[in-house]
N, C-alpha and C positions, 0 to 999 in steps of 0.2 A: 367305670366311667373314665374316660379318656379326656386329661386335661390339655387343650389347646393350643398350639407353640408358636411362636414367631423365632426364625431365625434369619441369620443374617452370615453370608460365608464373609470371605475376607475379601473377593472380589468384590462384595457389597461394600465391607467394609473402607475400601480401597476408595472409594468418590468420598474425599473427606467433605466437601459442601453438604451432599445429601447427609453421611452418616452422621455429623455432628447436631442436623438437625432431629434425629430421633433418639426419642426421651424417655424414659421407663420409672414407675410411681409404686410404691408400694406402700400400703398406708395399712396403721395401729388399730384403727376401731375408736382410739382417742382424738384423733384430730390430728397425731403425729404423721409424718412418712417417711422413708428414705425415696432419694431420684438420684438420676442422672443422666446421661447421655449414655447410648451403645458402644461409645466410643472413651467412656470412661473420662470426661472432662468435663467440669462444672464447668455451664457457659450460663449460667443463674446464679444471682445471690438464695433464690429459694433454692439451689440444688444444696443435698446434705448427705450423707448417709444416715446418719440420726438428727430428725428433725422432733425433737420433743414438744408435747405439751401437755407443757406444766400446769394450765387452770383448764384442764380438758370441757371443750374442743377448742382452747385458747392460747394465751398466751407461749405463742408456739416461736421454738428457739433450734437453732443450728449449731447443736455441741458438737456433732460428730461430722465435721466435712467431707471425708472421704478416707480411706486407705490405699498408699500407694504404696507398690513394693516393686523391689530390686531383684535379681538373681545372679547370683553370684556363682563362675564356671572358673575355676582356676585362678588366673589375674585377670579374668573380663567380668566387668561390671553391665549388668543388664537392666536397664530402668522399665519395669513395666507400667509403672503411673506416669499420667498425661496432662501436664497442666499450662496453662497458657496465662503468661506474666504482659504488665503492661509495656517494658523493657522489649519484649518481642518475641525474648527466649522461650518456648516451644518444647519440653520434654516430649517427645513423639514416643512413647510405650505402647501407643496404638499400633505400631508399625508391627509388633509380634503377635497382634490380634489375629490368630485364626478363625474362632466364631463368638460371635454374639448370641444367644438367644434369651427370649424369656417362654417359659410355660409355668406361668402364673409368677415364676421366682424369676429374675435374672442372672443369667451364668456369661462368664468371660472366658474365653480358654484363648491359652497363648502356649506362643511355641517357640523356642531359641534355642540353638546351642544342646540339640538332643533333650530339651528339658522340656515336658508339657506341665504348666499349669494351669488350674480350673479354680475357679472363685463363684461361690453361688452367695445371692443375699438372700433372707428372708427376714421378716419381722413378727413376730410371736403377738396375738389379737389380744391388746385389752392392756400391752405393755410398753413403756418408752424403752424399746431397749430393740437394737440390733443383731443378729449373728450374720455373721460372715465365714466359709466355709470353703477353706482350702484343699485341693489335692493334687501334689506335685509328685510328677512321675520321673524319675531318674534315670534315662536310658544310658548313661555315661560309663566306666569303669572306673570313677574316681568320685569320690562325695560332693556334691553341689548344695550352697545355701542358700534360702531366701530369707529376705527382710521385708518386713511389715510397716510402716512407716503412718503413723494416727495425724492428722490434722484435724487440730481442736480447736473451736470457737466457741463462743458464750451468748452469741446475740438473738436480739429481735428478729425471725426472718423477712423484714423490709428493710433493716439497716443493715451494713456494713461495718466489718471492724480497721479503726487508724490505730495500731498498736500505741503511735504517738502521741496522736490528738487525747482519744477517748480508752487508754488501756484498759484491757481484762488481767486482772489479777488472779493466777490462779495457785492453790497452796497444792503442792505436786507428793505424795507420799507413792514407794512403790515395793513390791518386792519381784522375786525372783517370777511370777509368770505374770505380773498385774501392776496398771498403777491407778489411782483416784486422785483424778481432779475437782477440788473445792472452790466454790466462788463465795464471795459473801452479797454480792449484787447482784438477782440476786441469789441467798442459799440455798443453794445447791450443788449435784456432786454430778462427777460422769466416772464410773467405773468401766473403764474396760482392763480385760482380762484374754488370756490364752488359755487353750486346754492341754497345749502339749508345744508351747514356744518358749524360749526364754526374752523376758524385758530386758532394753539395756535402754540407762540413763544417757542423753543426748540429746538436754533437751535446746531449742533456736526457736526464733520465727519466723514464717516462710512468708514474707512481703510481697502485696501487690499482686496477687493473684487476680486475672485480667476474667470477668465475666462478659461476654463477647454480647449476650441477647440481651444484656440490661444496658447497655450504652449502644446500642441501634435502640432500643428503647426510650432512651436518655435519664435513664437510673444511673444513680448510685451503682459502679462496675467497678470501682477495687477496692481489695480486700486481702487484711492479713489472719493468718492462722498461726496455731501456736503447736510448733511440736513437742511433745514433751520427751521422745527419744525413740525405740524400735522395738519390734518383737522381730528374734528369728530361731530358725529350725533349719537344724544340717539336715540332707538327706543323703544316705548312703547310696551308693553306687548301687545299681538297678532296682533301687526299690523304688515301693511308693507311699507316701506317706500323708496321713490328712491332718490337720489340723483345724480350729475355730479361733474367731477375735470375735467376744463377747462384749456388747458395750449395751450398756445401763445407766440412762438420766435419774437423777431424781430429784424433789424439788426441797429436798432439803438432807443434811448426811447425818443419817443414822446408821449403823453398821448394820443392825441387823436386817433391814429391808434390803440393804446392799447385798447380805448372804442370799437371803430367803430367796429361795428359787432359780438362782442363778446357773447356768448349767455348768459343771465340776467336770465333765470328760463328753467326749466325743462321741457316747453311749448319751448321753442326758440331750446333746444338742440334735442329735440325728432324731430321737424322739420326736423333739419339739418341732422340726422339719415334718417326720409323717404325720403330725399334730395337725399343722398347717395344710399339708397339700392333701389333708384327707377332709378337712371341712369345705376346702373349694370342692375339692368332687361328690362330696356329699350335697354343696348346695347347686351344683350342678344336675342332678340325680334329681334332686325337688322339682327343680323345675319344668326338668323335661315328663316327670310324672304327671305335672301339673296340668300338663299342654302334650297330651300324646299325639296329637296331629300335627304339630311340629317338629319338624327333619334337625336330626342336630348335626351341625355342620360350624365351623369352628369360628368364625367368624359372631355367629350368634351367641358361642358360649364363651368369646371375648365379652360379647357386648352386657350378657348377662352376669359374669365375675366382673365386671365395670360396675355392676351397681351398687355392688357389695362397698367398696371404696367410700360411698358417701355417707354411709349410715354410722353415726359415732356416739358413744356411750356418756355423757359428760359426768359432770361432778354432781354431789349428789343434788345442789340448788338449779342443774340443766334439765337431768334425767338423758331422753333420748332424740336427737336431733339429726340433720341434714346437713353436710358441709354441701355450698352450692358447686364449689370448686378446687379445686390443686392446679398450682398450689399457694395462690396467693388467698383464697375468696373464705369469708369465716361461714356464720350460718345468717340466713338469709332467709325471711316469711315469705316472701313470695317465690322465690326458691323452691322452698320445702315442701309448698302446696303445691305450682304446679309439678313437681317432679315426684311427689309419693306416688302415683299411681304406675310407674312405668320401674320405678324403684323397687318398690314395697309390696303393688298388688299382685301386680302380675307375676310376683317370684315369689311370693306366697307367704311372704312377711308381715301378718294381720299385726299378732301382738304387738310388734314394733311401730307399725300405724298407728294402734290407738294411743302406746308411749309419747308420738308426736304429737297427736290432736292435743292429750294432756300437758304439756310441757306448753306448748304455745298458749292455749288457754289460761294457761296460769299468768301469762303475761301480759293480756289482754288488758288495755287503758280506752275506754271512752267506746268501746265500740270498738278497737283497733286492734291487731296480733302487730307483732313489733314489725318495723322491715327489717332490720338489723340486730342482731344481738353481738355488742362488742367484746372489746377483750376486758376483766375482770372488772374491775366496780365501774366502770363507764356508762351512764346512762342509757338505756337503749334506745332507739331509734324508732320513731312512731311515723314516717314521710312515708305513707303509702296509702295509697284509694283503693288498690287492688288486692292486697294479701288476703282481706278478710274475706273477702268474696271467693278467692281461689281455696279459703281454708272450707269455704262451705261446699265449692265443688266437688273437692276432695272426699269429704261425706260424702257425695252422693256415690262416686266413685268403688269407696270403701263397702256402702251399704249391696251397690250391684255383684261384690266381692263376697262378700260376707253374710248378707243376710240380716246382719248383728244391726238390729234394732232398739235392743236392749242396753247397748252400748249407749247407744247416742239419745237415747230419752234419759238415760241416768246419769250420763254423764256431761251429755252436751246441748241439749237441748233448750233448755233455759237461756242458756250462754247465747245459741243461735237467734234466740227473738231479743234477747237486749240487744247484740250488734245491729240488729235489721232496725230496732227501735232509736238504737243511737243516730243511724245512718241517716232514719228519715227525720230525725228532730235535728239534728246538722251534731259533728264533732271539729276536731282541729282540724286544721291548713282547712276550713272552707268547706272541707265533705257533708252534701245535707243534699236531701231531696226535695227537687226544685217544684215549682206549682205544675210542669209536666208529665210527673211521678219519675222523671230520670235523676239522674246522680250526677251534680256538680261537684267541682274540684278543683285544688289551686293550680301550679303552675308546672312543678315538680316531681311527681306524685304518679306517676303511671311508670310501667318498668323504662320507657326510655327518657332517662333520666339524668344522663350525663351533664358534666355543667361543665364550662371552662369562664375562670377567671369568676367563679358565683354566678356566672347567667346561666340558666338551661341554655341548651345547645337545639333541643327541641323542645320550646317551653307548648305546651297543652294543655291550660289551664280552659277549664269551664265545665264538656263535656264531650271526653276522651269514645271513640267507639268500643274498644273493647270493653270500657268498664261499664258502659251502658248493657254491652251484653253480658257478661260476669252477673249484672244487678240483677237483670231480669232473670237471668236462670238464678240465682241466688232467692230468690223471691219464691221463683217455682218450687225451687227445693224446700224451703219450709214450709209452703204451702202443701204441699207433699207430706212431710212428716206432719203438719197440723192434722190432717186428716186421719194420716194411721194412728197417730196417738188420741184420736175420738176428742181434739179440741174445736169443733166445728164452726164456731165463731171465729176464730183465727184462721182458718183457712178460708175462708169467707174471706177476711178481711186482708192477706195477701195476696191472693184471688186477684181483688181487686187494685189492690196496688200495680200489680205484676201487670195487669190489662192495661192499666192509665200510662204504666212505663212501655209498655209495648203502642200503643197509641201515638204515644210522643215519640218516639223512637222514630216509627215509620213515615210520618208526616214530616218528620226534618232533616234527616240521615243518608235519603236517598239521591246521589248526584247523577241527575239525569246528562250531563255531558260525556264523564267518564262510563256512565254504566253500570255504577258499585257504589259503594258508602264513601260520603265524607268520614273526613278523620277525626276530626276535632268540631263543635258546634257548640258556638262561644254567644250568646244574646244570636243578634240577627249577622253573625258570623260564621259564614263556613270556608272549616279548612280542607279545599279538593287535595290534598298533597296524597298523590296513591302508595300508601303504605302496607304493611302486611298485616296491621292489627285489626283490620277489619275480617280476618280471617274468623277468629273466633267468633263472630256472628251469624256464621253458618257450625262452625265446628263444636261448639254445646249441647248439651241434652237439649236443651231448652233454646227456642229461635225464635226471632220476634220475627225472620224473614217468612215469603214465602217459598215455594220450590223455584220458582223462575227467578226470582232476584237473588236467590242464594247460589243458585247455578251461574249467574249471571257473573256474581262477587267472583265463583270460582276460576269462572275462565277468564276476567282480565288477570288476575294473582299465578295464573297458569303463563297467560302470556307477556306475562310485564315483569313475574317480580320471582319467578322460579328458577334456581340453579342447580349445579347437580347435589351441593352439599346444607341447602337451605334456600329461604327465602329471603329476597334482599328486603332494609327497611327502608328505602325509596326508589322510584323509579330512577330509571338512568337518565333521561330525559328531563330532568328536574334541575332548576341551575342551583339545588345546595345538595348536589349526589355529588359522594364521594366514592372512586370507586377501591381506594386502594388503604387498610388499615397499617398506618405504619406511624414511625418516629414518636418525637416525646407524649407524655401526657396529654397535653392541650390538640398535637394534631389527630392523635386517637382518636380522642373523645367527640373531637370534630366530626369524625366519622363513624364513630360509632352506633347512632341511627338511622345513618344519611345515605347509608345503600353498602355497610358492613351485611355478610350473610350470616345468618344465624341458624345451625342445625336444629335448634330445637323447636322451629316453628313447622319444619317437616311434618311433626308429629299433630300438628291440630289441621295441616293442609293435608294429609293424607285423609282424616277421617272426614272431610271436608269435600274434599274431591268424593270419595265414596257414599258419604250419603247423599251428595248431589245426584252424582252419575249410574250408581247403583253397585249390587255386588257380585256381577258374573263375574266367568273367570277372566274373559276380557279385562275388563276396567280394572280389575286386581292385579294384573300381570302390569297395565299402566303402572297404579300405584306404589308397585316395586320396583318399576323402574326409578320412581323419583327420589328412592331410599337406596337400591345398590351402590349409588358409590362411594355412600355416606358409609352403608354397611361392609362395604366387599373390599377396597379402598383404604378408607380413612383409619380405620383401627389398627393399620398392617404403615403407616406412616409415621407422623410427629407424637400424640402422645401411644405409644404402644399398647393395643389392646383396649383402649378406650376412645371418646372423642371429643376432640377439644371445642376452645366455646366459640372461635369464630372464624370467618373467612373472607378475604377481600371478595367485594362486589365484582372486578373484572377478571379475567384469564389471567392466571390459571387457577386462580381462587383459593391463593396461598395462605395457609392457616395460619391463625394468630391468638392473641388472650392465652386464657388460661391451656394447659394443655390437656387436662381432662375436665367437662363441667358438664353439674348433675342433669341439669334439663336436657343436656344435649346426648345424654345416652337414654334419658328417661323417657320423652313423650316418642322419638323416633320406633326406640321398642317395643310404648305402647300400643301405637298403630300399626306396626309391622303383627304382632299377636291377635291382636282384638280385630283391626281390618281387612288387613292382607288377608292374614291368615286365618283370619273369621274363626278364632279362639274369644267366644264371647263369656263374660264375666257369669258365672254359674247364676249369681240369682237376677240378672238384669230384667227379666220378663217377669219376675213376682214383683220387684221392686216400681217399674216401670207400671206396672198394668193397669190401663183405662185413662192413661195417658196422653196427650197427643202428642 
């Protein structure tokens, strides 16, 4: 199997505007990752080379910022690191940049002064810890040196370090190829080591290090690191010579976990290399076995080692979870739910599914799965109408996957008729099932949720459309398993719940102006604001629509609210659309529901468009139109090989948020398989059968 590549010559590299916006992620399985730019310059406080965490997938910190090195030709000094101070000053080590690429790993090659060298990173699954992997070639008749040069921090990766204000303390012990740095705030260690460099003591702090995206952001953008001295290796006149810099978090300093495993020679680290790049092609291999009707083409097997990324192992009171984003975003319920299936199913990751269903269940309050799971003893977050409804779609999902019945009566099923029971006897913020049989709700509480200054930004308090459709198929779904599991009285009785909500639904939802659904219907309120949530009221197993009004939904959403990289979440035409996601917090968020584009809504508008329209090859070649530039495009831009979370509403629909996030590689993929590509879930017609 043929792992996938992005390169970049030097002539790419040459448009420093463009090149510094594209960003490359490589993440632990814990929650941890290394990033940075093509062009090798933190322009993020989240950018790091070892970004650990410590309360996996949590408490996540920036010990390892980066390594830069020098080479040395005689009496000329050559700076290959790049970094940009608030001062002005500019190290341009980019300038010797011949290519960049990544195929799954990221490699740097440069070239000066008859000397090439090559830098690959990769990060070893399931550990805090980095390699980085040198090979300089010597075409001179005289020996050249390079130097390694570690910039270390301690922090939170949302703050920033003032050596002055707020210092990190670090106790520095070293020897001859390695040094460990200790913090007591908290305890912990960062070992890095070389496998064939000498350390030399020298240690400074490098002040003021200028993050360029976080101050067009209006973050926190400077920051000091702490050197603690150099690794270097002569290289002799026409040779070549490879070396490693090992680095290793840990959350507290024990020697022996410090040894254990560590790799000792360039034999041990090269291992761990075809370790790594033999499990991407291995889970590359699955999946196209998975889906033999699917052409693999590189772009898609970007899209599908994108998903790997979000699945992460936590500690033992997490189990197995969802990061929603990199690299700011933790784990997230409503997240995790809509994004398991484009994740998890379709790439053939059952076990791991049902690790999620159990881990979120376990945290289940009133009826509720959390929205939010924070960083270590922090309370978690229960402000959502939606998660629990997307944890039951998800089931159903699973089951058209799987078959596994067995599963979800032993293990989940109970759980599913208390939530439905909480829902309609009412729980907190307000959620309760109104004398309509629909589902009320406070203010907050549906995924667009932004707030500035404490107000929602789009408050939706009463009754939201998509969670009215979530309800109803929610309803269906149990009544569904009511029946296979021979509880017959219970399915009776969501039966008819599901009928009273679909009743109410249709008599109040439908805005004969626009032609599509209201958004919001509050008492004898309705809100016509044409948004994209009313999408999912076509795009469900379960519809309260008919075939004409759901076609109807689809083609204003076609003509109103469709771009090439998502759907907008207001029309343009609206005087609170914003068409452009930019500057601090407060103006983001401003626009972050108000006509920001969102990729990941692609994925319920494509299944949308298709069961409207149908599934010749026609209407499917449409369908792919409206996913190619998301697919063919965007993965080959800002976050490399995957796709980030958002995009302004007008031309030229410049990316923004996080740089890679999980819905937005998840539902696109699942509708480009399951619809485009009419790769249907193996057991959907058993599960499905007798249906409407």
């Amino acid at each position: 199997m043929r792992l996938p590549t992005i390169s970049l010559s030097k002539e790419a590299l040459s448009d420093f505007d463009r090149a510094i916006k594209k960003e490359w992620i490589l993440t632990n399985g814990l929650g941890g990752y290394a990033s940075c730019t093509a062009l090798g310059v933190n322009t993020r406080k989240y950018h790091g080379l070892l970004v650990a965490a410590f309360h996996p997938p949590s408490d996540r910190r920036v010990c390892l910022a980066k390594l830069d090195e020098e080479i040395q030709v005689k009496n000329s000094v050559y700076p290959l690191g790049a970094n940009e101070f608030q001062n002005g000053v500019f190290p341009q080590g980019y300038r010797f940049l011949e290519e960049f690429s990544v195929s799954t790993f990221p490699k740097y090659c440069y070239q000066i002064d008859n000397v090439d060298v090559s830098k690959t990173v990769f990060m070893p699954r399931g550990k805090n810890a980095v390699l980085t992997v040198y090979r300089v070639a010597n075409e001179n008749g005289f020996d050249v040196k390079i130097k390694v040069f570690p910039l270390v921090n301690w922090r939170h990766f949302h703050s920033v370090t003032d050596r002055w204000k707020r210092p990190v303390k670090f106790s520095q012990t070293q020897n001859d190829k390695e040094v460990h740095l200790s913090t007591e705030i908290p305890s912990s260690m960062l070992v890095i080591k070389s496998t064939d460099a000498r350390f030399k003591t020298e240690a400074k702090w490098v002040e003021q290090l200028y993050y360029r995206e976080e101050a067009q952001r209006g973050e926190s953008s400077l920051d000091d690191c702490y050197q603690p001295g150099y690794f270097e290796r002569d290289v002799k006149a026409k040779e070549i010579e490879t070396f490693a810099i090992v680095s290793v978090a840990f959350a507290e300093d024990k020697s022996d976990r410090i040894v254990e495993g560590m790799p000792m020679s360039m034999y041990d680290v090269e291992a761990l290399y075809e370790r790594e790049r033999k499990r991407c092609e291995d889970f590359l291999i699955t999946f196209y076995d998975l889906h033999k009707a699917v052409k693999e083409v590189d772009w898609l097997s970007w899209l599908v080692l994108a998903t790997d990324a979000f699945l992460v192992k936590g500690s033992d009171d997490l189990q197995t979870s969802i990061i929603a984003g990199y690299p700011w975003f933790g784990t997230w319920g409503r997240d995790a739910f809509v994004s398991l299936p484009g994740l998890m199913l379709v790439t053939g990751r059952f076990e791991e599914a049902r690790q999620i269903f159990l881990t979120f269940k376990k945290r289940c309050r009133d009826g509720l799965i959390p929205n939010f799971i924070p960083d270590l003893d922090e309370p978690f977050a229960y402000n959502t109408v939606d998660a629990t409804l997307w944890f039951m779609n998800a089931i159903l999902q699973y089951l058209k996957y799987t078959g596994d019945f067995n599963f979800v009566r032993e293990q989940l099923w109970e759980f599913l008729k208390t939530a439905i029971e909480s829902h309609v006897r009412g729980t907190v913020f307000n959620i309760h099932m109104d004398g309509d049989g629909l589902l009320s709700h406070g203010s907050q509480l549906t995924w667009m949720d932004a707030a500035v200054n404490g107000q929602p930004v789009t408050p939706r308090a009463g009754k939201a459309v998509e969670v009215q459709a979530l309800w109803y198929n929610a309803l269906r779904i149990v009544g569904l398993l009511a029946g296979r599991f021979e509880e017959e009285g219970e399915a009776e009785r969501f039966a008819k719940l599901a009928e009273k909500a679909k009743d109410g639904f249709v008599g109040q939802f439908w805005n004969e102006d626009k032609n599509c659904l209201f958004d919001v219907v509050n008492g004898n309120e309705r809100d016509g604001s044409l948004r994209s949530n009313q999408v999912f009221a076509v795009a469900l197993d379960f519809t309260m629509l008919d075939k004409v009004r759901g076609e109807r939904v689809v083609d204003v959403l076609l003509r109103e609210l469709l771009t090439p990289f998502g759907l907008r979440t207001l029309e343009r035409s609206d005087s609170r659309y914003v068409g452009v996601y930019a500057g601090d917090r407060a103006s983001r968020d401003s626009a972050y529901h108000n006509g920001t584009v969102w990729p990941w809504l692609l994925g319920p508008f494509v299944t949308a468009f298709l069961k409207m329209k149908g599934y010749d090859g026609s209407k499917r070649e449409i369908a792919w139109s409206f996913l190619m530039h998301l697919f063919t495009k965007q993965v080959y831009e800002v976050g490399l090989g995957t796709i980030g979370e958002v995009f302004d509403g007008e031309l030229p629909h410049k990316s923004g948020g996080c740089i890679a996030q999980a819905w937005s590689v998840a539902e696109p993929l699942r509708a480009y398989v399951e619809d485009v590509m009419q790769v249907r879930p193996k057991f959907e017609k058993e599960v499905l059968q007798g249906l409407e």
